[in-house]
C-alpha positions in Angstrom: -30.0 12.4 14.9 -32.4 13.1 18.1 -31.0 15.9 20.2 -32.1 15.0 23.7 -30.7 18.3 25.7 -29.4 21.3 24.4 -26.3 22.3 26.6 -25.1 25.8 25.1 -26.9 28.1 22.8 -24.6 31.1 21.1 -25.8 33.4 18.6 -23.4 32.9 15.8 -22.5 35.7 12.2 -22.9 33.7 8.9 -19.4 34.5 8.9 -18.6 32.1 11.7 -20.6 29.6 11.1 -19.0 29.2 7.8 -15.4 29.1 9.5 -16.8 26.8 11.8 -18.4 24.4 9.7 -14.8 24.7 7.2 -13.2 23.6 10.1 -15.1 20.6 10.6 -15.1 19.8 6.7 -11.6 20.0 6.8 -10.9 17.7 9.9 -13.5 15.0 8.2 -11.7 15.3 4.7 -8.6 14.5 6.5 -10.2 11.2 8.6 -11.8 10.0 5.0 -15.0 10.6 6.5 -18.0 11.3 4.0 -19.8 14.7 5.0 -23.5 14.6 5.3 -25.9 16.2 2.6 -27.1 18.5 5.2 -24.1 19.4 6.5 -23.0 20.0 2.4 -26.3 22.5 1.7 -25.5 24.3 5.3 -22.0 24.8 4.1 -22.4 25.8 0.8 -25.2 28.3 2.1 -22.7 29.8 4.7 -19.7 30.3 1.7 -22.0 31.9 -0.7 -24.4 34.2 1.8 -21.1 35.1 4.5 -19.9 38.8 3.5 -17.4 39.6 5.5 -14.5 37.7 7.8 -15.5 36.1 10.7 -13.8 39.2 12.8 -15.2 41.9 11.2 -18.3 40.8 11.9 -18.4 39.9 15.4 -16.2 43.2 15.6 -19.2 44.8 13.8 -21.5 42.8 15.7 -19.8 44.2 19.3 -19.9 47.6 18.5 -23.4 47.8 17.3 -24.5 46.1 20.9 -22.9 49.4 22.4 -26.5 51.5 20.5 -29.0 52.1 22.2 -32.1 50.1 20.5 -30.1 47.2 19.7 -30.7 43.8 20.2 -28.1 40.7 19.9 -30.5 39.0 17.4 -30.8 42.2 15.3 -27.3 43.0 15.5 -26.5 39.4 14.1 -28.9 40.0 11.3 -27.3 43.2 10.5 -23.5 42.0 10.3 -25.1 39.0 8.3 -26.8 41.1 5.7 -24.4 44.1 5.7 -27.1 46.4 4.7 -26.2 49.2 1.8 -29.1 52.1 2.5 -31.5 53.0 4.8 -34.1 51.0 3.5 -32.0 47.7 3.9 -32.2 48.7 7.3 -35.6 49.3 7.7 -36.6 45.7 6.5 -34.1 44.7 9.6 -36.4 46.1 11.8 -39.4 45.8 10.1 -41.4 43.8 12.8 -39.9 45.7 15.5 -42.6 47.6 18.2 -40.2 50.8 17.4 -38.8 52.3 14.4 -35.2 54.2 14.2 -34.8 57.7 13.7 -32.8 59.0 10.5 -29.7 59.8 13.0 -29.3 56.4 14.2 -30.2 54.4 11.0 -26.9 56.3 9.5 -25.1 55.6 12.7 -25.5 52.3 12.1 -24.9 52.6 8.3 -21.6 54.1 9.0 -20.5 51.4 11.2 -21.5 49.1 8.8 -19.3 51.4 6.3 -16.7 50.8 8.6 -16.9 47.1 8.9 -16.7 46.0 5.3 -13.8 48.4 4.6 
């Protein structure tokens, strides 16, 4: 398949991709339709890597974007990974230009607490 034109562009959770492509698995189960190999490995990657529901972490997602130093890509990465110390968190932003203080780096671990509970 050749994509001529890209027409939207949305940064997506794990978590919603893997609704997303259900969805589609689903509807093309029903129609008898044989899914692709690709669109097989890209599935089974999204159910066994997504950690949380597709709400939480776009909800997770939202309320990190309200900090300070944080980026949509970063915040993605973060609800994808659900990091467990400060360390995970580092490796987040390891090839940043900036590094996070210990205040904000359990800021964001707490909201991450949050989240997953």
């Amino acid at each position: 398949m050749i994509v001529k034109e890209v027409l939207n562009e949305e940064l997506l959770t794990l978590a919603e991709v893997k609704e997303i492509l259900s969805d589609i698995a689903e509807e093309r189960r029903e129609r008898d339709l044989e899914l692709a190999y690709e669109f097989r490995k890209a599935l089974h990657h999204a159910e066994l890597f997504a950690k949380a529901s597709p709400g939480k972490s776009r909800e997770l997602v939202n309320k990190l974007l309200e900090l300070e130093k944080m980026k949509p890509v970063i915040a993605i990465r973060i609800a994808d990974l659900i990091p467990q110390s400060r360390d995970e968190l580092r490796a987040v932003y390891a090839k940043e230009k900036y590094t996070l203080s210990s205040e904000e780096l359990d800021q964001i671990l707490e909201l991450v607490a949050e989240a997953i509970d």
